[in-house]
C-alpha positions as a printed NumPy array, in Angstrom:
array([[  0.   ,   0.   ,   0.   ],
       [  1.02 ,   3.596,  -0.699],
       [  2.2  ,   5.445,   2.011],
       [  0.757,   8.358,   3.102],
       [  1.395,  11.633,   1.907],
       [  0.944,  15.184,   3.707],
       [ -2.14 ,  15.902,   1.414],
       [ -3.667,  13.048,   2.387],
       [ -2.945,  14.231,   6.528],
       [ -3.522,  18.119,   5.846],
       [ -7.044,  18.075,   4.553],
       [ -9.308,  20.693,   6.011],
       [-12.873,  20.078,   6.964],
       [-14.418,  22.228,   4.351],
       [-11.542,  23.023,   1.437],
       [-11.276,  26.427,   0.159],
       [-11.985,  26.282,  -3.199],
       [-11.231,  28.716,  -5.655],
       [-13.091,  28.405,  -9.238],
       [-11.015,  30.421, -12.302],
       [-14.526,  30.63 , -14.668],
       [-18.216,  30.292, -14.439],
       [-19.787,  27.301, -14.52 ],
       [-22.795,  25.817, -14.489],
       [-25.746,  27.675, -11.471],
       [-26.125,  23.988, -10.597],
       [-22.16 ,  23.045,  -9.975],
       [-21.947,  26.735,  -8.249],
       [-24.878,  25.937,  -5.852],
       [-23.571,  22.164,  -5.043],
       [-19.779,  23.561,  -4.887],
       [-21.077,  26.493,  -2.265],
       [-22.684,  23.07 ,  -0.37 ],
       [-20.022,  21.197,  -0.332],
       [-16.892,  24.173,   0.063],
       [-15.829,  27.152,   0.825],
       [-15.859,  28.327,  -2.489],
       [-15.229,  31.482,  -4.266],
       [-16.707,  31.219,  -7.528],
       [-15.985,  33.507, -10.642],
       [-19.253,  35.068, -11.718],
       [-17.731,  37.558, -14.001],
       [-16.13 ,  34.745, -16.463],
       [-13.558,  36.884, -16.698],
       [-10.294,  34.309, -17.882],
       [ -7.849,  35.021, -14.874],
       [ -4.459,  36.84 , -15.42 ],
       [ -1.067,  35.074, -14.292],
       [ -1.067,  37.618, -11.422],
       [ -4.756,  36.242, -10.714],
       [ -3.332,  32.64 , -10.828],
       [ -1.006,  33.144,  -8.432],
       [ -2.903,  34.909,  -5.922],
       [ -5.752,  32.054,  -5.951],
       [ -2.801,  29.703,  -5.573],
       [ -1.945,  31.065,  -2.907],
       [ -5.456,  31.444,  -0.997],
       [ -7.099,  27.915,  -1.866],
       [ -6.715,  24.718,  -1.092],
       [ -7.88 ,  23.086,  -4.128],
       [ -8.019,  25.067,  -7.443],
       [-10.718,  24.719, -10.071],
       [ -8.842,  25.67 , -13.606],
       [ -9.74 ,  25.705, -17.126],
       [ -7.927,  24.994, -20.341],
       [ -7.406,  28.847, -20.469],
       [ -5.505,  28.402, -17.657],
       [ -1.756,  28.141, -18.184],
       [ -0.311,  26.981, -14.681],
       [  3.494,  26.768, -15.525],
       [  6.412,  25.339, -13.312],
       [  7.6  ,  28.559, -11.574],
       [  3.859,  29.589, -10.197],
       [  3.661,  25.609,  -8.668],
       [  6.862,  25.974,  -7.008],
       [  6.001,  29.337,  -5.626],
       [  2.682,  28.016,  -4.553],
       [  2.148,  27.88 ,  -0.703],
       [  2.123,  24.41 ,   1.348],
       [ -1.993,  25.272,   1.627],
       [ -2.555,  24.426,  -1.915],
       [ -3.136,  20.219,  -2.33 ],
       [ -4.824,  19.829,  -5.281],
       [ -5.615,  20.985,  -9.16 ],
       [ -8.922,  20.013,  -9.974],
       [ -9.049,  20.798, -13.629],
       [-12.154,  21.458, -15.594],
       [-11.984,  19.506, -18.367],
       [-10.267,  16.527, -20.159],
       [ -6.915,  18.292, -20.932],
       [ -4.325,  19.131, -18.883],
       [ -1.357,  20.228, -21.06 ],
       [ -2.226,  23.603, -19.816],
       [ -0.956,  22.453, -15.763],
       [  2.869,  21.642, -15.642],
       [  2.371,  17.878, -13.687],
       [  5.91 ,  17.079, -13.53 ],
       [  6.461,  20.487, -11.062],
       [  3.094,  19.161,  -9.468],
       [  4.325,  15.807,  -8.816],
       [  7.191,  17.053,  -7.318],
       [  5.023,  19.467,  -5.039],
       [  3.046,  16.268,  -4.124],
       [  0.078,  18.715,  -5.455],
       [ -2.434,  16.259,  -6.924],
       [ -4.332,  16.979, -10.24 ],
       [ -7.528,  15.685, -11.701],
       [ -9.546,  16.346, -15.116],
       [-12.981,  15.081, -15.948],
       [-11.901,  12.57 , -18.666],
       [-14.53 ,  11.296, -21.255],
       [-17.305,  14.012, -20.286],
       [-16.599,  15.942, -23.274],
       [-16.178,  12.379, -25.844],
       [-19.565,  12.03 , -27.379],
       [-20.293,  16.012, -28.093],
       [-16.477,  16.268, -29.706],
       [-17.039,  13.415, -31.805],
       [-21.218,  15.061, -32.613],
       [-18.884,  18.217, -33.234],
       [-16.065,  16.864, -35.417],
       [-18.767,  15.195, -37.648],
       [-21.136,  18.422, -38.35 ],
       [-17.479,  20.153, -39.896],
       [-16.876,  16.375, -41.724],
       [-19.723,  16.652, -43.061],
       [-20.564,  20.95 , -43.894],
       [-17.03 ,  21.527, -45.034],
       [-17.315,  19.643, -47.894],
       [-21.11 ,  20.224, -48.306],
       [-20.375,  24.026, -48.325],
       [-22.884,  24.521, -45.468],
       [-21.099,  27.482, -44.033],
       [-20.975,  29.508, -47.92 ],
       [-24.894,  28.375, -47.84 ],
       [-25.928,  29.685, -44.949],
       [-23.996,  32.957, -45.694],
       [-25.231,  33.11 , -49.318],
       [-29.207,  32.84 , -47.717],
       [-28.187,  35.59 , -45.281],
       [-27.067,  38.192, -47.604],
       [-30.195,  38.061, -49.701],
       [-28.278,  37.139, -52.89 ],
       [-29.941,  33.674, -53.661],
       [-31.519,  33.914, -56.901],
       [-33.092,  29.997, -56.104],
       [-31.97 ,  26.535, -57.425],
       [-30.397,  25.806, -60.5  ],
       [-28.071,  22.772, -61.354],
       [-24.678,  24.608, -60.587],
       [-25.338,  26.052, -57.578],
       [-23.349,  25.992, -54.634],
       [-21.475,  22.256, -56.265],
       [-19.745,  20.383, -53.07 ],
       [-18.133,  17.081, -52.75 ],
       [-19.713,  14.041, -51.237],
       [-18.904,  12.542, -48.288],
       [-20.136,   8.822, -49.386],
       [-17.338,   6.275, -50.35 ],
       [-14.134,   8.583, -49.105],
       [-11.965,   7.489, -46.838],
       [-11.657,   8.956, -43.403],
       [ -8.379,   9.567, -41.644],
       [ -8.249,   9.356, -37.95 ],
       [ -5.293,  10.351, -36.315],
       [ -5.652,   9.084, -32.561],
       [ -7.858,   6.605, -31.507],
       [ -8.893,   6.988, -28.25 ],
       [-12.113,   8.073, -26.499],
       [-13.05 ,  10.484, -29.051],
       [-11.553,   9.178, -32.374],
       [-13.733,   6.219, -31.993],
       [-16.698,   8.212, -31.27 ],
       [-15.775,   9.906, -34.441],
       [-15.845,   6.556, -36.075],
       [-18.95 ,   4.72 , -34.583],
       [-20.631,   7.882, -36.506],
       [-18.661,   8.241, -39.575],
       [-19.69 ,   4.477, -40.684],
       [-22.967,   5.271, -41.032],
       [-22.424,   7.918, -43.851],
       [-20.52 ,   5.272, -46.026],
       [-17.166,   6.185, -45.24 ],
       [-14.068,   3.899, -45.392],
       [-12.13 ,   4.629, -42.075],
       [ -8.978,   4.488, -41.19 ],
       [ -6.443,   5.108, -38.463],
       [ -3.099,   5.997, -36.87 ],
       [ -2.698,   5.323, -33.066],
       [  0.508,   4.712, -31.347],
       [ -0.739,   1.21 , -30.612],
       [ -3.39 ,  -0.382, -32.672],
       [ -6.36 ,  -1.377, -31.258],
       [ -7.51 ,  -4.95 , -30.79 ],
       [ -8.973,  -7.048, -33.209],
       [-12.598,  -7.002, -31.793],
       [-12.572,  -3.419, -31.428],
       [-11.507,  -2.651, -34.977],
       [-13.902,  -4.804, -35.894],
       [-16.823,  -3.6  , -34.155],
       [-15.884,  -0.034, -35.506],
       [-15.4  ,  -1.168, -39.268],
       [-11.842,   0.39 , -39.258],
       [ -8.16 ,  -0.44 , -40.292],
       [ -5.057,   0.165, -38.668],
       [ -2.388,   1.898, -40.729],
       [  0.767,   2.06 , -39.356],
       [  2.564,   4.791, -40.655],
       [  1.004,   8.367, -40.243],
       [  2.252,   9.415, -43.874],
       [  0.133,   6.65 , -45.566],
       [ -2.904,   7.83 , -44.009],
       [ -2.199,  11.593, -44.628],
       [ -1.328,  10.686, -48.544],
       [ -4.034,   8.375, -49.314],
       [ -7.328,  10.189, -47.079],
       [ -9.73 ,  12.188, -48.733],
       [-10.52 ,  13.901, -44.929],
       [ -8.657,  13.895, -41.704],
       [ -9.302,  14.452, -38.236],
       [ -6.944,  14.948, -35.748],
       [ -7.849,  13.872, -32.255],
       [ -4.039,  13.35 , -30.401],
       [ -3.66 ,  15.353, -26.671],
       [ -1.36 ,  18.298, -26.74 ],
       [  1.897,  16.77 , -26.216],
       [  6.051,  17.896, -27.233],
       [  5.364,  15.01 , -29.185],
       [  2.442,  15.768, -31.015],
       [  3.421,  19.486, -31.238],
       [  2.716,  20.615, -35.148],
       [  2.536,  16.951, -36.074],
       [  0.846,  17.573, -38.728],
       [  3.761,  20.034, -40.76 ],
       [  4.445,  21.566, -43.52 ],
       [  5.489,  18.247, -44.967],
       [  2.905,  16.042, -44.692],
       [  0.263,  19.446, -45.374],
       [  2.17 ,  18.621, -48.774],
       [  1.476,  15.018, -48.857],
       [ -2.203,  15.843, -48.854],
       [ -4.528,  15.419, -51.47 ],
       [ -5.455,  18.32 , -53.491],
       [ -8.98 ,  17.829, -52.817],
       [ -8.145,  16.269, -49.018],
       [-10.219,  18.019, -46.149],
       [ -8.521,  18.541, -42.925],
       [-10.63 ,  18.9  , -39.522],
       [ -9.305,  20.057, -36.187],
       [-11.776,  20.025, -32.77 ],
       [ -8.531,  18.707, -30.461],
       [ -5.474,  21.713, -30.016],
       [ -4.463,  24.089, -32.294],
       [ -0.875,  23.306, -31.879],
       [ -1.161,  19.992, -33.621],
       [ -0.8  ,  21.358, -36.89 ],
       [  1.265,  24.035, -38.176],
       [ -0.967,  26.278, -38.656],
       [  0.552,  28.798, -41.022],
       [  1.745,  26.149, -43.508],
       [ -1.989,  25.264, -43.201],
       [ -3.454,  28.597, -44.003],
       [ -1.121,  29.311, -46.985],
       [ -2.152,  25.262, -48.489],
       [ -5.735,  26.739, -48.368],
       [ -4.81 ,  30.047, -49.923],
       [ -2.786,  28.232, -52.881],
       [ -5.615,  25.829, -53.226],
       [ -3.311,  22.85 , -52.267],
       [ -6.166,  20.972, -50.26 ],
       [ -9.79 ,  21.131, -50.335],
       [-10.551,  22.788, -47.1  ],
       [-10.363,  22.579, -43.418],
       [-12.954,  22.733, -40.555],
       [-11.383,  24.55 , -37.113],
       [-13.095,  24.385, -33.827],
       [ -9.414,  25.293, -31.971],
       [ -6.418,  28.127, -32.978],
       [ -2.497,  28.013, -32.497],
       [ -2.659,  31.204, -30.404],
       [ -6.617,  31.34 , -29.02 ],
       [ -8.494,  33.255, -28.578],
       [ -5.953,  35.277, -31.417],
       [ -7.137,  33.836, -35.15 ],
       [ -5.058,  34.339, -37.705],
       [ -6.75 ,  36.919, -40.127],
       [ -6.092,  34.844, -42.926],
       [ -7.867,  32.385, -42.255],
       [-11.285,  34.741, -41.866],
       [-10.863,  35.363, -45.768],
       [-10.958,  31.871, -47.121],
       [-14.061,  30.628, -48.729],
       [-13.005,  26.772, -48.249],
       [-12.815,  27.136, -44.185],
       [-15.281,  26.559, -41.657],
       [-14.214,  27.859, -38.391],
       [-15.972,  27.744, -34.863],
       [-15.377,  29.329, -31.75 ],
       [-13.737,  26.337, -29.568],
       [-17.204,  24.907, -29.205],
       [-17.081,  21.19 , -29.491],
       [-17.972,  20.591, -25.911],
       [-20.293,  23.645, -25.71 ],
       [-23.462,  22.073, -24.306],
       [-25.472,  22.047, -21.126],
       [-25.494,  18.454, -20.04 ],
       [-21.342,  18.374, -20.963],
       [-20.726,  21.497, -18.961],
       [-23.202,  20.383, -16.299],
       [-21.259,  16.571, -16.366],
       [-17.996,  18.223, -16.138],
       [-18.177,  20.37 , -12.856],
       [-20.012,  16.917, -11.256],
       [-16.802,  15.502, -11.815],
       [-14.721,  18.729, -10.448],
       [-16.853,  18.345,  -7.506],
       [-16.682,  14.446,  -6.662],
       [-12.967,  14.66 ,  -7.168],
       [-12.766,  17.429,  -4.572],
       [-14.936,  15.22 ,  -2.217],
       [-13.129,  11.923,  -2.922],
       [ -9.749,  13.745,  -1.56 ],
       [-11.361,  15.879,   1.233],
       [-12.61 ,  12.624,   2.17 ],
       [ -9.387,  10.459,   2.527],
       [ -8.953,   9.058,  -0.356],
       [ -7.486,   8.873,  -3.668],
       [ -9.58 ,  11.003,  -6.289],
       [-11.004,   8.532,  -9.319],
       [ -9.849,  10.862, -12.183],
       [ -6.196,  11.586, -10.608],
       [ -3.933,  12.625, -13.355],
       [ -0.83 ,  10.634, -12.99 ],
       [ -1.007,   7.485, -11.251],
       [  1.465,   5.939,  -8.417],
       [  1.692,   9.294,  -6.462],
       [  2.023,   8.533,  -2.541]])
């Protein structure tokens, strides 16, 4: 058995909580229940200087994605601060190796967020080639002069094969959905799945990432933010890509070079992309607001009630779990005393 550690000794009766963005009245009203909480009703994304200061005044803090909690502000954290209860499935944005070595524990809300990602990454699979976005603008600006045979042409979706890059939670949501519009689907993973499972998802392992990005007529992109998976998709294999090859992002900006990206779509070098997440958000590139081919959403593929509402359940029984005594269930990196 683990021994145990001074967060697991130090816990106070009712943790101070600290919350860096609204959430949902329902997780507010529980968390005020349950905590001494200090929620944020003004949304407003925290500064560094804010980070630090509710570091310093919490015992457990509630962050966000937009939260960057770096090495430096964990070591300057005070001894009062035990845990980092992210919202959310990510936690590139939390430095866990300076955690770990604070004996700070950190939790996400893993799988929450899975099925409306995958609903998500499916609408832009399907409207970027479909031209939905052009459509809906074209209605809007009152310039429709009704049907005719060459209006608004798109490509479709029926018989193409489907890329997935990463095949966990999400990519296979992707796939259980992307079967039943006739795709052919295929995969890169860093291990394959079993047998059964590829089998029950109708898809096919391909081992290197280069086949898939030269032979898929769309590809979606579901790794975690990584050094590893930074810009994996790069100017080179942008160039491997089909001339008429989609490309559809709802994970991290950062996985594909994004420049190299915008000036393919400029030159007319792939079909098109659908974005749901930037290289420097909330910042867009400009460029990217002028091209016809693009789809882009505003970081919405978890943007619903019952997600939200899911998430801060799992903030919340995380934070009871370890005020409690015991190990949280979605603990970050396992082993830790």
């Amino acid at each position: 058995m683990a021994a145990t550690s001074e967060s697991e000794t130090t816990r106070p009766v009712k943790p101070r909580v600290i919350v860096t963005r609204e959430l949902a009245d329902s997780v507010h009203d529980r968390m005020a229940e349950l905590f001494d909480v200090v929620p944020n009703l003004t949304d407003k994304a925290f500064t560094r200087e804010d980070l630090i200061a509710a570091m310093a005044d919490c015992d457990v803090l509630v962050p966000t994605v937009t939260d960057q909690i770096d090495a430096d502000m964990i070591a300057a954290a005070p001894e009062r601060l035990k845990m980092l209860a992210s919202f959310g499935a990510g936690v590139d944005h939390i430095d866990l190796a300076a955690a770990r070595a604070r004996k700070i524990l950190v939790t996400n809300t893993p799988g929450v967020f899975t099925e409306d990602t995958a609903d998500m990454t499916m609408a832009l699979i399907l409207s970027v080639p479909r031209r939905l976005a052009e459509g809906e603008k074209l209605m809007r600006s009152g310039k429709w002069e009704g049907w005719k045979p060459s209006g608004m042409l798109g490509h479709c979706i029926g018989g193409k094969t489907l890329g997935i890059i990463g095949m966990g939670r999400i990519g296979q949501a992707v796939a259980r959905r992307a079967s039943g519009f006739g795709l052919s689907i295929v995969y890169h993973n860093r291990r394959q799945l079993p047998s059964t499972v590829e089998e029950s998802l109708n898809v096919s392992y391909v081992a290197e990432l280069d086949e898939l990005i030269r032979t898929c007529d769309i590809i979606t992109i579901h790794c975690p933010r990584t050094p590893e998976t930074q810009e994996l998709i790069n100017a080179d294999r942008i160039a491997m890509m089909k001339p008429t090859a989609y490309f559809i992002n709802t994970a991290r900006g950062d996985l594909i070079d994004e420049n190299a990206l915008i000036e393919a779509l400029q030159e007319g070098r792939i079909g098109g992309a659908g974005l749901d997440v930037y290289a420097r958000e909330p910042a867009v590139d400009k460029r990217l607001l002028t091209l016809k081919n693009v789809v882009l959403l505003p970081h919405m593929g978890s943007a619903t009630y019952e997600g939200r509402e899911a998430s801060g359940e799992r903030v919340i029984a995380n934070i009871r779990v370890w005020a409690d005594g015991h190990r949280p269930p979605d603990q970050v990196l396992e082993g830790w005393a």
